[in-house]
N, C-alpha and C positions, 0 to 999 in steps of 0.2 A: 265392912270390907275385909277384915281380917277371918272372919269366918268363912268367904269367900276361897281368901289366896292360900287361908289353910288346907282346905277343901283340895283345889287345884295344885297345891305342891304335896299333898299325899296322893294325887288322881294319878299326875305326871311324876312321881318321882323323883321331884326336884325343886327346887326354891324357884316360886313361881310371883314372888313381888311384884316384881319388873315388869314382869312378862302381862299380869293380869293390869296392872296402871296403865300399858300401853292399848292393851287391846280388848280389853271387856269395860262394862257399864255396871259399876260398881256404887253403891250408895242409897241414898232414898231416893225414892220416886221419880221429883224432879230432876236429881243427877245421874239416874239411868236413862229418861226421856234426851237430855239436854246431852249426851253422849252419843246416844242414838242418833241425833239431829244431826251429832258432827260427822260421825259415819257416812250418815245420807250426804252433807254436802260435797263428802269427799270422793262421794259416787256410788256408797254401796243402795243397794235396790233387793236386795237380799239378806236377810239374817238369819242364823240361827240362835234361838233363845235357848239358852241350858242352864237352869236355874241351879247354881252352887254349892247351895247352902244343904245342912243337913236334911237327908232323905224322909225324915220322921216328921220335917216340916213342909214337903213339898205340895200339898195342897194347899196351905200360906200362905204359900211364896207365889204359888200360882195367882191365887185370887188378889195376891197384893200385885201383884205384875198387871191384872185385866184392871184394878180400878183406882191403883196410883201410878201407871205407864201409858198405860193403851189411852186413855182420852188424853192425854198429853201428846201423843201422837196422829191423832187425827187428821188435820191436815197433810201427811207426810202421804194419809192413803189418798190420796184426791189426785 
């Protein structure tokens, strides 16, 4: 997570602690899925995924998002 809100408070210019605990899906696997979940229930139907983390990782992060997220998500597509 910290490598995250780092990310985002140098993107935005700004201390982005708060801002990122409120409204991104921050953590391993299961606590980016189980965030996602609350999203959906709160009505979103829509996301955009913007992977945070350093650029020199983002094929990583990608493939860690399709096979520690995405089947945890499954039923959300149905």
């Amino acid at each position: 997570m910290d490598i995250a809100t780092e990310s985002l408070s140098r993107r935005y210019a700004m201390d982005f602690r708060k801002a990122a605990a409120r409204y991104a899906a921050l953590g391993t696997g299961e606590q980016v899925a189980e965030r996602m979940v609350e999203f959906h229930r709160a009505g979103a139907r829509h996301v955009v995924v913007d992977l945070v983390g350093p650029y020199d990782r983002r094929t990583e992060q990608i493939e860690r998002f399709a096979s520690d997220v995405m089947p945890l998500l499954a039923d959300l597509r149905k």
